[in-house]
C-alpha positions in Angstrom: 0.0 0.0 0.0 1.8 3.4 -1.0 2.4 5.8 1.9 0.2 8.8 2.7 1.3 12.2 2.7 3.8 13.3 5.1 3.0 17.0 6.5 5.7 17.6 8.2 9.9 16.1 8.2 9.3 15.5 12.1 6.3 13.1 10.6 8.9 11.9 8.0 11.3 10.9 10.7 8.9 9.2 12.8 8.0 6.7 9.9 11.4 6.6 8.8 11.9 5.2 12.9 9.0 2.7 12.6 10.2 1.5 9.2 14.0 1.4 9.5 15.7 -1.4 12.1 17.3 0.2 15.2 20.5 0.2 14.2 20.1 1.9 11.0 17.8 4.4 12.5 20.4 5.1 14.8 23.0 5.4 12.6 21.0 8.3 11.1 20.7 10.4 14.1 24.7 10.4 14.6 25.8 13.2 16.5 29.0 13.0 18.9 29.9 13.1 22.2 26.9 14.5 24.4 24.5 15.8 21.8 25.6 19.5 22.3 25.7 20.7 18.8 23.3 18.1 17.6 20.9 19.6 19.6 22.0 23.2 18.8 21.4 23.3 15.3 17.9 23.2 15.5 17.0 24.8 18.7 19.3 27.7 17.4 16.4 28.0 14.8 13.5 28.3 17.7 15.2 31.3 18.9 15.0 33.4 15.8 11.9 35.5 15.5 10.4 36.3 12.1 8.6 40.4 11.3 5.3 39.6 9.8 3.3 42.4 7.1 -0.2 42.1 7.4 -1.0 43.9 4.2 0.4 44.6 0.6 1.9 41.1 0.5 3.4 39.4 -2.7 0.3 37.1 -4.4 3.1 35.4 -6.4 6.9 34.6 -4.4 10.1 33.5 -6.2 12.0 30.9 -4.9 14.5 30.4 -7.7 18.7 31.1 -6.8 21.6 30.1 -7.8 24.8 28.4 -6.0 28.3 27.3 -7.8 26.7 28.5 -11.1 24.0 25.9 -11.2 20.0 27.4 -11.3 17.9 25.7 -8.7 14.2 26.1 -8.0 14.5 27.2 -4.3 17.6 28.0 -2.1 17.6 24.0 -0.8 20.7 21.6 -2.0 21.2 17.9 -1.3 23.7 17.5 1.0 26.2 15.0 0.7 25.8 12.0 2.5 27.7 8.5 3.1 26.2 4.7 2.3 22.5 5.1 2.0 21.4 2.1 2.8 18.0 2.8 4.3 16.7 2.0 1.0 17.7 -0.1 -2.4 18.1 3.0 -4.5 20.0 4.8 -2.1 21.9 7.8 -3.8 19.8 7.6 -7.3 16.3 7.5 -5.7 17.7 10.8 -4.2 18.7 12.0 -7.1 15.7 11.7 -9.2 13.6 13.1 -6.5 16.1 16.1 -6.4 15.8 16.5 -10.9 12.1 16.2 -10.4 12.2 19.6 -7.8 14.3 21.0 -9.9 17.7 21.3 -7.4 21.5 20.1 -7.2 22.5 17.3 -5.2 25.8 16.8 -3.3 27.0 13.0 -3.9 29.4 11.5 -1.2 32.5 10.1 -2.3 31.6 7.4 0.5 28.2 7.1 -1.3 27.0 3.2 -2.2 25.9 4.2 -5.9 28.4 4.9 -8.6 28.5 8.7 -9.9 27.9 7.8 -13.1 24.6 6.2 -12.2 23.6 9.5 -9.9 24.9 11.7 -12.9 22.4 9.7 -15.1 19.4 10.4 -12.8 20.1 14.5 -12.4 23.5 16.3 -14.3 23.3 18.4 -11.2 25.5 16.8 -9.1 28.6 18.3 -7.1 30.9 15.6 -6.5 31.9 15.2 -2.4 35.5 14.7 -1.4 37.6 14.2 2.2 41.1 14.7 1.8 42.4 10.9 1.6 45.4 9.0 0.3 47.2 11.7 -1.7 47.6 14.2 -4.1 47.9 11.9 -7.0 44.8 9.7 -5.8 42.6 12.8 -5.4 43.6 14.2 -9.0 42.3 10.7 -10.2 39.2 11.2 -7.9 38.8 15.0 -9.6 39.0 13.3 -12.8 36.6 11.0 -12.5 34.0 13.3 -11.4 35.1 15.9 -14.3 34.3 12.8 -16.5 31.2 11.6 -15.5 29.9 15.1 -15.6 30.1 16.6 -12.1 29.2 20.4 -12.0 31.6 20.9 -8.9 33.0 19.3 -6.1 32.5 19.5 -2.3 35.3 19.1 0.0 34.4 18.1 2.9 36.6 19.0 6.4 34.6 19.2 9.0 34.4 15.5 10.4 37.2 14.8 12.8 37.8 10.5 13.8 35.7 10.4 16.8 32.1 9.1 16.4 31.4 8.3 20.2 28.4 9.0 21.7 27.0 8.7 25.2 23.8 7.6 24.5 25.5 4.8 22.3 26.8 4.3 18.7 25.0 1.6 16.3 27.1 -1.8 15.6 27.6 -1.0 11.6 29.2 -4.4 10.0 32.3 -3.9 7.6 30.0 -5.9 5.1 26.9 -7.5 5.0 27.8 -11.6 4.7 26.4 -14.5 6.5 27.6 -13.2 10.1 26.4 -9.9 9.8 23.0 -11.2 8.7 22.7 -13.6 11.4 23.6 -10.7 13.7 21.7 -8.6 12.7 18.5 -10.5 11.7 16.5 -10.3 15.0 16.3 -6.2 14.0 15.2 -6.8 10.3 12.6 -9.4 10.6 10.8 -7.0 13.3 10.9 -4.1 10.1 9.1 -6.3 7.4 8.9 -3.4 4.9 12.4 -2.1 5.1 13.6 -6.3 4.7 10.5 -6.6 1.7 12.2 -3.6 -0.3 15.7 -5.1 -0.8 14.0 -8.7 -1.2 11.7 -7.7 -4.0 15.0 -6.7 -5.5 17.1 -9.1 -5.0 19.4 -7.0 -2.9 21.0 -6.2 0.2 22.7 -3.2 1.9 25.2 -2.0 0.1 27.9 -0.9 2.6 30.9 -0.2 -0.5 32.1 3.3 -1.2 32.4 2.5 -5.5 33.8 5.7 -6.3 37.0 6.1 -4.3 38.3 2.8 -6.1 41.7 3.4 -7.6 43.2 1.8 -10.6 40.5 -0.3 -11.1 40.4 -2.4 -8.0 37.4 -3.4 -6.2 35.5 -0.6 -4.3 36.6 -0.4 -0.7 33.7 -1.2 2.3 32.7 1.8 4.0 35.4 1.5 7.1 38.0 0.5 4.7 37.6 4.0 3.1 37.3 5.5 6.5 40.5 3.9 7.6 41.8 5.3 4.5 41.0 8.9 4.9 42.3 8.6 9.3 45.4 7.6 7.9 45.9 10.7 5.5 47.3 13.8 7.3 45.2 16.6 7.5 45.7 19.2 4.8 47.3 22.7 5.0 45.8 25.6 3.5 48.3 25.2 0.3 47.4 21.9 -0.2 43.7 23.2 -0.3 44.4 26.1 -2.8 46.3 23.6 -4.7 43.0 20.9 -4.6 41.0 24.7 -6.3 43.9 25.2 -8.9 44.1 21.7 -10.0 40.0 21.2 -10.5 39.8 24.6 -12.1 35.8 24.5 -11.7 33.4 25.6 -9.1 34.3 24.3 -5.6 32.7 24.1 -1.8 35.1 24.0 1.5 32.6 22.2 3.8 32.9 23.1 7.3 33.4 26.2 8.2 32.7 27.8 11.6 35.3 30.7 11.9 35.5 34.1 10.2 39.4 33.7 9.6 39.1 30.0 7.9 36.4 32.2 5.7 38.5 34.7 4.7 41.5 32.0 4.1 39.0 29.9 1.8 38.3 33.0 0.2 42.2 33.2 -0.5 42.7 29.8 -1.9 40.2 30.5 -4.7 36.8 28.5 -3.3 33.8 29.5 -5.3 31.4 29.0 -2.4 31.9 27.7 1.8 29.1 25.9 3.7 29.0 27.0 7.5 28.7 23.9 9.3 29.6 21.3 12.0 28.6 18.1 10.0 25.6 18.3 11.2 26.6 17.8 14.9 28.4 14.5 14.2 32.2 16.5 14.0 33.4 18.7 17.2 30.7 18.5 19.9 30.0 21.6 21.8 30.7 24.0 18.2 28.3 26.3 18.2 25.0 25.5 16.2 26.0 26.9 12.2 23.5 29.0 12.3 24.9 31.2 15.5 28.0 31.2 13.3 26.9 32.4 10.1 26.0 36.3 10.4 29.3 36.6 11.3 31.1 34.9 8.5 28.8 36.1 5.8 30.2 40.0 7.5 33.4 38.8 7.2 33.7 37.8 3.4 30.6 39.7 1.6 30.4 39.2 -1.6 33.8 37.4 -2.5 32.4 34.0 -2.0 28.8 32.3 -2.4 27.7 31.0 1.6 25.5 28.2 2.4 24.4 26.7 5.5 24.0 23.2 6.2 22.3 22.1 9.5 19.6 22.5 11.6 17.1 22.4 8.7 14.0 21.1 9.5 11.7 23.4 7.9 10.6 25.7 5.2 10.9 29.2 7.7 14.2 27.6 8.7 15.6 28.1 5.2 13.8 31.9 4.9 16.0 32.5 8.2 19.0 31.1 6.9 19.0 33.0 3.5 17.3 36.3 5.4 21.3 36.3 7.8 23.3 36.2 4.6 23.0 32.2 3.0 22.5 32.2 -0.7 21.1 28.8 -0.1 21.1 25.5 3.1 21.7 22.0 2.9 19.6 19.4 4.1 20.9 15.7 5.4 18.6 13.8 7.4 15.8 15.3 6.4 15.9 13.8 3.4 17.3 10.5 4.7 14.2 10.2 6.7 11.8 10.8 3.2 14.2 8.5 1.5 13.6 5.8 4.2 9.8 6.4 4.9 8.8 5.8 1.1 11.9 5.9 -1.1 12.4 8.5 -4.5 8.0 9.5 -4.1 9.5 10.4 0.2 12.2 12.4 -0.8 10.0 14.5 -3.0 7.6 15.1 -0.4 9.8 16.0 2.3 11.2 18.7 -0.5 7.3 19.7 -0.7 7.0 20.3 2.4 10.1 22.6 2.6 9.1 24.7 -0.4 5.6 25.3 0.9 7.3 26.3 4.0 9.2 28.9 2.7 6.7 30.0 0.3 4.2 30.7 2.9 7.3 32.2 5.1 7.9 34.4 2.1 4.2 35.6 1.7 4.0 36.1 5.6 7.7 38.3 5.4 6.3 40.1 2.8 9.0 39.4 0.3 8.4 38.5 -3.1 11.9 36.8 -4.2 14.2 34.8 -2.2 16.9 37.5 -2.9 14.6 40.3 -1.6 15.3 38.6 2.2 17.3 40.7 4.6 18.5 40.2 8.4 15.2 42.9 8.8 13.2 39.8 8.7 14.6 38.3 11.4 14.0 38.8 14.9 17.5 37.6 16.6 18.2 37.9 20.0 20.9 39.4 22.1 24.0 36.8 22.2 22.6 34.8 19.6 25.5 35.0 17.1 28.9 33.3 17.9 32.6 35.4 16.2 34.8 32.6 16.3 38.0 33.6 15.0 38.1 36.8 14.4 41.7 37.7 16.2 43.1 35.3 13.3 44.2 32.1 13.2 
């Protein structure tokens, strides 16, 4: 029986709970340590007040922006996110909910689908790196993307090696053989549905990152290309304007929190930075992105295109993002949970739901463009914002 509508993403979550087996759930939530800046990102949001017009309001609001040079239909991109296993079509059931909305998708490099395959379901793709290996095996990676048809590439720094948590991390098998599906069978036979989609299929989770394989040999599992990136020393802001110089095309820094590792991206050549913390999973107790992002948007102005990527929950959530500087936010688990509750048709109706949000936020602002927006929107308390960084590095 096909799934009703979903009003809300909290509703989308809650199915995506009921549907998924524990551990995968949990492996959704993520966050580290105590929660701090999990819980930050979106109660940051609750604290921001919006300036309703009761009168001469827009009867018709555009949505439509622009980020790395790609047109999108409202200021929303697919963030880039590892192994979707929470259902068979992972990364290209994403995909072909983001073409049919008419917006870009970020594509892990950890992601279980190969690019080509994502490319094939929506040409707007930016292409999602960590710094691994070396400098010759990410020139291959580049070149791969540049191949297959990427529009630009993400690279991704803010995720340090911890994933602890105090409320528990999920068991997640290296592979799924005989073992892991003894071990883990207890959980799937109690989510029928989730079990009944791979069956039907003639498939099972596929825990392989397929486009970091190098010279043609097998893709690595997931924690083999985890092990691979710990093992790669951090990179130095020359290595990072060389990564810009040697793509040559449009280009995210993912990650950033402080005005002066803004101003450095904007150094290095970066055609756009995302102000994050990876979504609570990387440093616990940084501050929630959004606290953080007036700040840096001051900081660099116009030399470099800002997003914002967690938190986002809801349609006013992007209006407040985009009303304190972001030309656009990125959403992870929100759609994860759409993707889950009812595959490619869930995706597209947790993106529904954001678009009516922000229209209506729109009409209720008075505004009728997304670039008509301003920090006059927003109601934000004293001591809301957080400078980090601004007596240099």
């Amino acid at each position: 029986m096909a799934q009703t509508w979903m009003e809300t993403v909290a509703e989308a979550q809650r199915r995506a709970q009921k549907r998924l087996p524990p551990s995968v759930y949990s492996a959704l939530l993520a966050g580290h340590d105590r929660g701090i800046s999990y819980n930050d990102n979106m109660a940051a949001f609750g604290e921001l007040g919006l300036a309703p017009h009761v009168a001469n309001l827009p009867p018709v609001r555009e949505l439509g922006t622009s980020v790395m040079g790609q047109q999108i239909s409202m200021p929303v991109l697919i963030s880039p996110t590892g192994v979707q296993a929470v259902h068979p079509d992972g990364e290209v059931a994403v995909a072909r909910a983001a073409a049919a909305r008419g917006i870009a998708m970020g594509l892990s490099s950890f992601a279980s689908k190969p690019i080509e395959d994502v490319i094939a379901a929506n040409p707007q793709v930016f292409f999602q790196l960590y710094w691994m290996d070396s400098r010759e095996a990410m020139t291959q990676l580049m070149e791969r993307a540049r191949t297959a048809g990427a529009k630009g590439l993400i690279l991704t720094l803010d995720w340090t090696f911890s994933y602890g948590r105090d409320w528990g991390s999920p068991i997640i098998p290296e592979k799924v053989n005989l073992k892991a599906m003894m071990q883990f069978a207890p959980e799937a036979v109690r989510r029928p549905r989730w079990l009944w989609e791979f069956a039907k299929d003639r498939k099972i989770p596929d825990l392989t990152a397929p486009n970091i394989a190098l010279n043609g040999e097998p893709a690595p599992t997931f924690f083999g290309a985890y092990g691979r990136w710990m093992q790669t020393p951090p990179p130095t802001w020359e290595d990072l304007a060389w990564f810009v110089q040697q793509w040559g095309g449009p280009i995210m820094l993912k990650g950033i929190c402080r005005i002066d590792d803004a101003r450095r991206a904007v150094d290095c050549g970066f055609t756009a930075i995302s102000v994050s913390n990876h979504g609570g999973n990387n440093l616990d107790s940084t501050p929630a992105s959004i606290r953080c992002l007036p700040p840096v948007v001051e900081a660099v102005g116009d030399q470099i295109e800002v997003v914002l990527d967690g938190g986002i929950r809801r349609g006013s959530d992007v209006v407040k993002a985009v009303a304190l500087g972001a030309r656009a936010v990125m959403i992870g688990r929100a759609y994860l949970w759409g993707l889950a509750a009812n595959g490619q048709a869930g995706v597209e109706n947790v993106l529904d739901v954001l678009r009516m949000g922000i229209d209506s936020t729109m009409l209720g602002v008075a505004k009728a463009s997304v670039h008509e927006l301003t920090a006059q929107d927003v109601i934000v308390p004293q001591g809301f914002t957080r400078v980090l960084g601004s007596e240099g590095p």
